[in-house]
N, C-alpha and C positions, 0 to 999 in steps of 0.2 A: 504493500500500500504506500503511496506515492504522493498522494492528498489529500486534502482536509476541505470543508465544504465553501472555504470564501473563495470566490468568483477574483478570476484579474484577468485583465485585456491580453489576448493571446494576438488575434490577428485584426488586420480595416481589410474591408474589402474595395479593392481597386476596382477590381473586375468580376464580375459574378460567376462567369463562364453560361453554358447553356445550361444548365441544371444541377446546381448543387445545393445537398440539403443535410440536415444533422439527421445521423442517425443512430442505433443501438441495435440489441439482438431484437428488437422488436417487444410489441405491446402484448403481452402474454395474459389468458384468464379472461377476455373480455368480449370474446366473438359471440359467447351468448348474448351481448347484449348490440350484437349486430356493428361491436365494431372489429376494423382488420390488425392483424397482427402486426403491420409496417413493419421497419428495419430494413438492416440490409440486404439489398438484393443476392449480394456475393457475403455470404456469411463467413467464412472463411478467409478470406481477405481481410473484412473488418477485425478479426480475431486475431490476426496474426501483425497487422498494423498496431493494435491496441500493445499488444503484447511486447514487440520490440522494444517499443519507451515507457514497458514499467506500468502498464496499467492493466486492469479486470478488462478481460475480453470483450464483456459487455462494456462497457466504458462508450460514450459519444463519441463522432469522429465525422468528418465532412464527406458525405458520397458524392462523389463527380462523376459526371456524364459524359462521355464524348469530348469536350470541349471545355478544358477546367479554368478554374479562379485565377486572377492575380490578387497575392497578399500581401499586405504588409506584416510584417514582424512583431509586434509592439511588448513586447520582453521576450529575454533569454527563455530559452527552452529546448526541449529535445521532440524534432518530430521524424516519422515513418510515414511511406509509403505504397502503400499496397496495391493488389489489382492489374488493370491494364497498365499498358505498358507506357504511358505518355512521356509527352517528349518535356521535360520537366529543365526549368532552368534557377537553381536559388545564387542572385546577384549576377546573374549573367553568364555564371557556370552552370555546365550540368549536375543535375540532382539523381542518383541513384536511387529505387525502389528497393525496396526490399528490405531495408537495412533502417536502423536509425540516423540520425544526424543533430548534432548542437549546432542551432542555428541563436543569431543574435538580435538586441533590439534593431527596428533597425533594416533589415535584412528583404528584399525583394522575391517574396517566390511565386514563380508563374508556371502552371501547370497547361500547356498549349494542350495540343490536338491527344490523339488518344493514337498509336501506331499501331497495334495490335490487342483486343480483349476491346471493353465498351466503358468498363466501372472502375472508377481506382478510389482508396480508401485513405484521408489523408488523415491521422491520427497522430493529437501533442499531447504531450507529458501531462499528465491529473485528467483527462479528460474533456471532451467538451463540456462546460457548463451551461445549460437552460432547463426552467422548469422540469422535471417529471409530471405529464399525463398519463391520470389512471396507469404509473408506474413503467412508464417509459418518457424517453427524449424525445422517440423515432418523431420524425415529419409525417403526417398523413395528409398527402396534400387533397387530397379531395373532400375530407372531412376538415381540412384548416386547424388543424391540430398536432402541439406537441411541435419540438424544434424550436423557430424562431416564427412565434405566431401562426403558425401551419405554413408555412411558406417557403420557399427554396429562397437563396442568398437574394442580397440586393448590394448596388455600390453604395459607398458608406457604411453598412452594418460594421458591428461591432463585436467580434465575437469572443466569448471569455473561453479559458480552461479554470479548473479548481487550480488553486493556488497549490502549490510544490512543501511538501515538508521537508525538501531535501532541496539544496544548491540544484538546479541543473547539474552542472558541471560533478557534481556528484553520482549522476543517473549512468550507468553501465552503459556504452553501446553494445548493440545486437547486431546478425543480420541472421538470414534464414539461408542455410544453403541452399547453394542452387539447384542442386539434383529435389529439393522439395519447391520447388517454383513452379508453378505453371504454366504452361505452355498453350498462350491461348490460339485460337483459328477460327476462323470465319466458316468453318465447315466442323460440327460436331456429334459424334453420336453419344446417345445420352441413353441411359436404363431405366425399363420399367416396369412397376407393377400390375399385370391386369386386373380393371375393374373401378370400380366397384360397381356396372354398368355392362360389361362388354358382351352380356350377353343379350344386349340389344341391336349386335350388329354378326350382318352375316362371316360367314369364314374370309368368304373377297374382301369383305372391308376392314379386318384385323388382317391378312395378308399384305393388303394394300399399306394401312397405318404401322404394320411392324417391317417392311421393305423398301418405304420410301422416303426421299432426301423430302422436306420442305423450307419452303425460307420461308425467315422470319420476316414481314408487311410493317409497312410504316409506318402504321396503325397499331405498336404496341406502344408500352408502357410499363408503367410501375404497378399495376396492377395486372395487366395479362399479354403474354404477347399472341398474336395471331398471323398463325401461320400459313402461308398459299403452296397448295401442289395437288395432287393427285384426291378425287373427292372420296370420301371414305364413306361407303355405302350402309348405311341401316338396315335391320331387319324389322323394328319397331319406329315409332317417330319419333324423333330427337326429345323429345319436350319430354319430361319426365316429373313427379309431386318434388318438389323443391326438397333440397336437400345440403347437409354441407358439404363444403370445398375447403380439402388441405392443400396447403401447398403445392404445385408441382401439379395439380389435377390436370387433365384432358377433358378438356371439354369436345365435343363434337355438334353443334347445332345442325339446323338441318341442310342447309348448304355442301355440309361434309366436309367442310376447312376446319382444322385443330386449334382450339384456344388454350392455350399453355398457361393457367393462372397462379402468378407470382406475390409478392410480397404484400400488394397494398388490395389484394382481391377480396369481392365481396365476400360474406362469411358462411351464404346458401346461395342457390341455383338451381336453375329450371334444365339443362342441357344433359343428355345423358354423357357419364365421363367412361372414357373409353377405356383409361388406364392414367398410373400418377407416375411423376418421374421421382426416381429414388431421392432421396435428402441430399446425399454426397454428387448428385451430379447438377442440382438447383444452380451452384456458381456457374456453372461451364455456359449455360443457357444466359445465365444475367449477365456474359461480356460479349453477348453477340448485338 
């Protein structure tokens, strides 16, 4: 333990990028009450960013999208970074992933394009600090909750971490070897379990859905991505008595294009789900 609960300015935001928001392992215990788990999309990234500079896994930390943030510094601290691979520069040199780093007041870091993978995870020393709702940081941008007023970054924000019981310059650096890194691709196959559903679709359409490449449409998000290829045929009609949705579910509407529902996905659903993608391969889907 690394911190204590008062708040001090970690970073200004210069730049917001395309979409960066605070997150955690997400909002746990509360989908009976119709709300979603949020958090990180790539769970394991977050966990392993957190953990480089000394903090609870679950611990806050900035999810970036595609297109990350320019920071300002504003105290010493020790930050990591996780995820895709962005093209990362702190004061106009390159910034490594993986690993942690003492950076100073002061200090420029800009997180450009993203070169490989979609989500990078950028985690400082004590934590993000903001609010806990109903026992999470996570953003839930559709519900406008949690994070920084339910909202992804804006220029000027102001963002704290928990204040350090120890020096920075005190905090151990880390990195993660490399043989445990990720190796992300624009092309991925992912494991699953069938059902809870599939037996409303004929043998063609689980042949079809367990043989075929689809891409992921433009048309996703933090809640589900939806994917275009090959229609996956029913033997029943898509619609089914509403029911929940874990993680990772397959939806299949009646169209026959696959909805892949992710972090910020509603809590029940009408679609019959064809099959869920396993826990451990959730990340590989959330950098594409």
């Amino acid at each position: 333990m690394i911190a204590n609960k008062d708040p001090f300015p970690v970073f200004e935001v210069l730049e917001p990028g395309v979409l960066t928001t605070i997150q955690d392992l997400g909002r746990f215990g509360c989908q009976k009450y119709g709300v979603p788990v949020s958090g990180a999309m790539d769970d394991f990234s977050l966990k392993v960013a957190n953990l480089l500079v000394g903090n609870d896994s679950n611990a806050a930390a900035l999810e970036i999208t595609g297109l990350g943030p320019k920071l300002k510094v504003l105290n010493d601290t020790v930050l990591s970074l996780s995820g895709a691979d962005f093209n990362v520069a702190l004061d106009e040199k390159p910034f490594r992933g993986w690993r942690s780093v003492r950076v100073r007041k002061g200090s420029i870091i800009w997180i450009k394009e993203a070169r490989r993978g979609f989500r990078g995870y950028l985690a400082a020393a004590g934590g993000i600090e903001v609010p806990r709702v109903l026992g999470s940081r996570s953003t839930y941008l559709t519900g406008k909750m949690g994070g920084l007023d339910g909202r992804s970054l804006r220029k000027g924000d102001i963002i704290n971490s928990s204040s350090l019981l120890v020096s920075s310059a005190r905090i151990p650096l880390r990195f993660l070897p490399e043989e445990y890194i990720p190796v992300f691709s624009s092309r991925v196959e992912v494991r699953v379990i069938m059902g809870p559903q599939d037996d409303r679709f004929d043998d063609e359409g689980i042949k079809t859905f367990l043989n075929s490449w689809y891409v992921v449409s433009l048309n996703s998000d933090r809640t589900a991505y939806r994917l275009t290829g090959p229609k996956i045929a029913h033997r029943q009609k898509a619609d089914i008595i509403t029911d929940a949705i874990p993680q990772g579910a397959i939806q299949v509407p009646g169209d026959g294009q696959p909805i892949v529902m992710m972090a910020d996905r509603p809590t029940t659903g009408g679609y019959a789900k064809i099959a869920c993608v396993i826990a451990p391969d959730i990340p590989r889907i959330a950098q594409l």
